[in-house]
C-alpha positions as CSV (number, residue, x, y, z in Angstrom):
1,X,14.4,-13.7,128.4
2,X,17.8,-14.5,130.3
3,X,18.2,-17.9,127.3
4,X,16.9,-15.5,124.4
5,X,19.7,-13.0,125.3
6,X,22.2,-15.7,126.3
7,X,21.3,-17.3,122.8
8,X,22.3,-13.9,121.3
9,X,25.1,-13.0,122.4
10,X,26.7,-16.3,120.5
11,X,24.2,-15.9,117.5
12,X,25.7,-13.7,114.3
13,X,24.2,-10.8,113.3
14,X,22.8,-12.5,110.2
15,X,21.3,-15.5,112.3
16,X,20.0,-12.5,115.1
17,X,18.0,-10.7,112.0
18,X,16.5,-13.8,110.8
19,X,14.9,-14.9,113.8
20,X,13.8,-11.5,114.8
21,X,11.9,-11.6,111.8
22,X,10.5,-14.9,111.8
23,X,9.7,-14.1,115.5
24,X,8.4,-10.8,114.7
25,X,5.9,-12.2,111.3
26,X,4.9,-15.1,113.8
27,X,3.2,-13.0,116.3
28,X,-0.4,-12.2,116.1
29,X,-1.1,-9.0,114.5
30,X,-2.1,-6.9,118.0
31,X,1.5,-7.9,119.4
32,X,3.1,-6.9,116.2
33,X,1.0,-3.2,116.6
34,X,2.2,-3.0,120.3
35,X,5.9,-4.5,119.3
36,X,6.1,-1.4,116.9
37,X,4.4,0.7,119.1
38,X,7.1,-0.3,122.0
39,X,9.7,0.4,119.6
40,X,8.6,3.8,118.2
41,X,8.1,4.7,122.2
42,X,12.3,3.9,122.7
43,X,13.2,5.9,119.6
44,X,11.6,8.7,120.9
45,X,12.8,8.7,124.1
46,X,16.4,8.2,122.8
């Protein structure tokens, strides 16, 4: 986690949205569930 956010906070925004997307379709589907599950839970609680 400590290279991916090193890696980051160099990356532009465009190169940050591309691989979060690639990341993101590369997982299998019950991670994706759980990612968007995660993420719902943090808008929520925001």
């Amino acid at each position: 986690m400590d290279d991916a956010r090193w890696w980051a906070s160099f990356a532009s925004l465009k190169e940050r949205k591309a691989y979060a997307l690639a990341a993101y379709e590369a997982l299998p589907e019950r991670d994706q569930m759980a990612f968007r599950k995660h993420i719902s839970e943090v808008e929520i609680a925001a």
